[in-house]
N, C-alpha and C positions, 0 to 999 in steps of 0.2 A: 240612527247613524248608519249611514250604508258599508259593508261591508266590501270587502277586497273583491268579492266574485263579483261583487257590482260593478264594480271600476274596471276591470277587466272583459266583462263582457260588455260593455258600452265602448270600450277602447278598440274590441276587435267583431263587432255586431254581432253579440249573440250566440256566438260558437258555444254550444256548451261542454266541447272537448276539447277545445283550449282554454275554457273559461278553468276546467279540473286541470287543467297540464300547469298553467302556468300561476295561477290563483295559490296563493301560501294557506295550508291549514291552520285552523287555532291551535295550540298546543293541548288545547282538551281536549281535541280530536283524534291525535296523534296517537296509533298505536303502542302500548308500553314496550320496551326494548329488552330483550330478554340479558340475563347475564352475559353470554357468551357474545352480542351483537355490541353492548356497551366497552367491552372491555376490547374487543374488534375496533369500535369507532373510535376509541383512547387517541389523542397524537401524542401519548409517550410510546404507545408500542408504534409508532413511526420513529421516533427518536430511536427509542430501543433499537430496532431493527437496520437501521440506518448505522450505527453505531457498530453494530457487530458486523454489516458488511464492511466497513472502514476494514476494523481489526482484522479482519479475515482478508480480506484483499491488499492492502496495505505494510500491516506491523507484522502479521505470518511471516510471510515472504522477508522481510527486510530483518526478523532478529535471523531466519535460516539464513541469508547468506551472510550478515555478518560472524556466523559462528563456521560458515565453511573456511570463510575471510582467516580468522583468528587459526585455525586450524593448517590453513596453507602456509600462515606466516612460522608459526609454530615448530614445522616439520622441514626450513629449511636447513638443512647441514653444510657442511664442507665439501668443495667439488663439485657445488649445483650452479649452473650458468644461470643466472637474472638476468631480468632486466628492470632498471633501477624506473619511478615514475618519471625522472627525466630523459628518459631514455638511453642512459648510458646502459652498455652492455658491459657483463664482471662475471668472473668465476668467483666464488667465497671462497677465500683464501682461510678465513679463522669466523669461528661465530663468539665473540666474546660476552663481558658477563653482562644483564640485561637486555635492554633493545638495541644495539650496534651488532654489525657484523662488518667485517674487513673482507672489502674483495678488491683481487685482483683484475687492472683492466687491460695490461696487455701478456702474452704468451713468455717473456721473459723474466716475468714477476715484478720488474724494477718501479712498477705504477700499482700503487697501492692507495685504496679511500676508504675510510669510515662515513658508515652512511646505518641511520635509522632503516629498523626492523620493517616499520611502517611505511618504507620508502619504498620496498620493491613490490614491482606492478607487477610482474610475472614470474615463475620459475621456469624455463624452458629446457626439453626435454627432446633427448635424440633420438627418442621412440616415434616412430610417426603415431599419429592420433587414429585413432579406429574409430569411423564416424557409424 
C-alpha cells in the first residue's frame, strides 16, 4: 500500500523537503507530548481563557459603573439641580419615601413633578469641573 510520502512526492517530483513539510506523520511516529504541551494544546484552556477575558473586559467595568450609577442616585438631596432623562431641568424641591423625588421646575415654585429616582440623567453642579 503506498504511503502518503508517496503521493506527495509524485504530486510535487520528488522534493524530499516538501515531501517532509507537507506529508502527515503516522501517529506512531509522533513525538509523545509532555504534560505541560497537552494541557497547552487543551481547547478548554481556549474556552477558559476566552471567557475570563469576557469577564475582565466586559462584566468588570459594567458591575463598577453600575454601583457608581447606584451611588450617584443615592446621594441626591434637596436643593440639587438635575436634569431629569427627558431632559427636563428641576431643583428637588423634597426627596420622598422610596424612589420618587419632587422637583421643582420653575424659580417660583408654583411647577412642581414627581418623577422616579431612576429618571435623573445628571446632577448638575455650580462648581466648574477641574479637568
Amino acid at each position: 500500500m503506498p504511503t502518503p510520502h508517496h503521493f506527495v512526492s509524485v504530486l510535487l517530483g520528488h522534493s524530499d523537503v516538501s515531501v517532509r513539510l507537507l506529508a502527515q506523520a503516522d501517529p506512531a511516529q509522533q513525538p509523545a507530548l509532555s504534560p505541560i504541551q497537552q494541557i497547552l494544546s487543551s481547547p478548554f484552556l481556549l474556552l477558559g481563557s476566552l471567557m475570563a477575558l469576557f469577564y475582565f473586559i466586559v462584566l468588570v467595568p459594567e458591575r463598577r459603573r453600575k454601583v457608581t450609577e447606584m451611588h450617584r442616585l443615592a446621594g441626591i438631596k434637596k436643593n440639587d439641580r438635575i436634569v431629569t432623562i427627558g431632559g427636563i431641568h428641576g431643583v428637588v424641591s423634597a426627596v420622598n419615601e422610596g424612589d420618587t423625588l419632587t422637583i421643582r421646575l420653575d424659580e417660583s415654585g408654583n411647577s412642581k413633578m414627581k418623577i422616579d429616582r431612576k429618571a435623573v440623567a445628571r446632577v448638575i453642579s455650580d462648581k466648574p469641573e477641574t479637568e
